[in-house]
Steps between C-alpha positions, in 0.01 A plus 500: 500500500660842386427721821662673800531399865302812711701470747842516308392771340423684837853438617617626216299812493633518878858473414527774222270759681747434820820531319648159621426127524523504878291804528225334253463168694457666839165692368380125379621324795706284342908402566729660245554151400151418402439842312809428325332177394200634439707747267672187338163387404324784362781561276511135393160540396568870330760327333702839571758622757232763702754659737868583489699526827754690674617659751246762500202295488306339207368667213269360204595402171307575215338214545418553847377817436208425271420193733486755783278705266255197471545331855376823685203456317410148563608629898254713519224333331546157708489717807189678388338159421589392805331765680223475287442172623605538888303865498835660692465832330796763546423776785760752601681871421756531284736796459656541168741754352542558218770751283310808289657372191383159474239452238184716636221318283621193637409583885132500396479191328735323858230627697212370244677170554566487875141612535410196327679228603564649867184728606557436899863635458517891539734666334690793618715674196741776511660679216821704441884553478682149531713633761173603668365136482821337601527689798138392632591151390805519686306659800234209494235657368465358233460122402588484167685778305572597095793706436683596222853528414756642296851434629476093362487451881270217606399463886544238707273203449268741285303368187564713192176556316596627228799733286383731233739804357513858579372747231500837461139636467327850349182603321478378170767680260671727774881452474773697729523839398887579342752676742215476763482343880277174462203580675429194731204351664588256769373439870621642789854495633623141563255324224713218379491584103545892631820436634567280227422752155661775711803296500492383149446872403801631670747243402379573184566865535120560396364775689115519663313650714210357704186654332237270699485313844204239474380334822449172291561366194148549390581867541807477284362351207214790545827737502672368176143449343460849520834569362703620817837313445640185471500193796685175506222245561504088440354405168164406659401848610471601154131640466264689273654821446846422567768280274838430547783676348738384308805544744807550183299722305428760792825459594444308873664234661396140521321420862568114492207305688288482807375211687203423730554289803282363723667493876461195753246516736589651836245280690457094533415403170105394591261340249366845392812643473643216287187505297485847409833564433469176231243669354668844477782313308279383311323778413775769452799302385 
């Protein structure tokens, strides 16, 4: 019969979410011995090597990656069956933050979904700077945190979502006036892609001049919409209004990329925790 073992595939959900074979088998109960077996198997039956090790930890292959893709899936539907069926319904709060730049329109359709599959969980959400967001995550206030980043830095133990690239971004046909400042949109002081264009600018020797402060990035894309300047967003800001410039032909540096990480939880990893953060994987990945 060509199928997958649950239960292997829960370990190895377990093991590349926690960084570490050791890590993964503790959250399944299981000696590192028997995950390790369990591993053994599940890649027998893939037919492909799912993890590499080292010293740092375990990573997927490409292989594991689209089985990880497809196991969280079958996770979450055999759990819902199972409550389906046992009528243990989740019930709790959550507190999620998550980073102003990650992919607005897709907040509404999470919440569509949690609402759905989890309408006794209440969900507490808070928006902003990821400094802002790792702080209170750091602090304990929140459960489960989205950040972005721009230095190629990953956190420890954290899940990266997703990497897209940096643009630059105007209204439709503005370029950088000649012999000019670059007018610049950004965020306030300490916003991860302000510090970033700022320093792109000047090593470039490009002057600019902050010609708009937004309080979010919704209010930046308003700015450049209405033709205020120029902003360094990632690629999936781009909205009506607004299109990315081509960086050589105004004469701008190259940004490089940005990527979305999900931190660990700062609290005992309970069924509705481990649930919901599945499912934000899911959904936003």
């Amino acid at each position: 019969m060509q199928a997958f073992d649950i239960e292997q595939l829960r370990t190895f959900v377990h093991m590349v979410d926690a960084g570490s074979v050791t890590a993964g088998a503790a959250q399944v109960f299981l000696s590192q011995s028997a995950a390790s077996e369990q591993l053994k198997k599940l890649e027998d039956r893939a037919g492909r090597q799912l993890l590499v090790r080292s010293k740092a930890g375990v990573v997927p292959t490409a292989a594991g990656q689209m089985l990880l893709a497809h196991a969280r899936r079958l996770l979450a539907q055999s759990d819902e069956a199972w409550r389906d069926l046992h009528g243990t319904a989740l019930t709790g709060e959550l507190r999620l933050g998550i980073t102003d730049y990650f992919r607005p329109t897709e907040l509404t359709r999470l919440l569509a979904r949690l609402s759905t599959q989890h309408p006794g969980v209440r969900l507490r959400v808070a928006m902003g700077q990821s400094r802002m967001v790792e702080t209170e995550h750091a602090a304990g206030r929140l459960d489960i945190a989205i950040i972005m980043r721009a230095d190629g830095r990953r956190g420890a133990r954290a899940h990266q979502l997703r990497t897209e690239p940096l643009r630059w971004m105007a209204a439709p046909g503005r370029l950088p006036s000649k012999g000019e400042p670059l007018p610049l949109v950004t965020l306030s002081e300490g916003c991860t892609l302000r510090v970033l264009a700022e320093k792109a600018l000047i090593r470039n020797k490009r002057p600019f001049d902050v010609a708009h402060v937004a309080s979010g990035v919704a209010g930046m894309q308003s700015a450049l919409a209405a033709g205020l300047g120029f902003a360094c967003l990632n690629e999936s800001a781009l909205c009506e209004g607004v299109e990315i410039v081509a960086a050589r032909a105004a004469r701008l540096p190259a940004l490089g990329s940005a990527s979305f990480q999900m931190l660990p939880a700062r609290r005992n990893e309970e069924r509705m925790l481990r649930e919901v953060r599945d499912l934000l994987i899911d959904q936003l990945g």
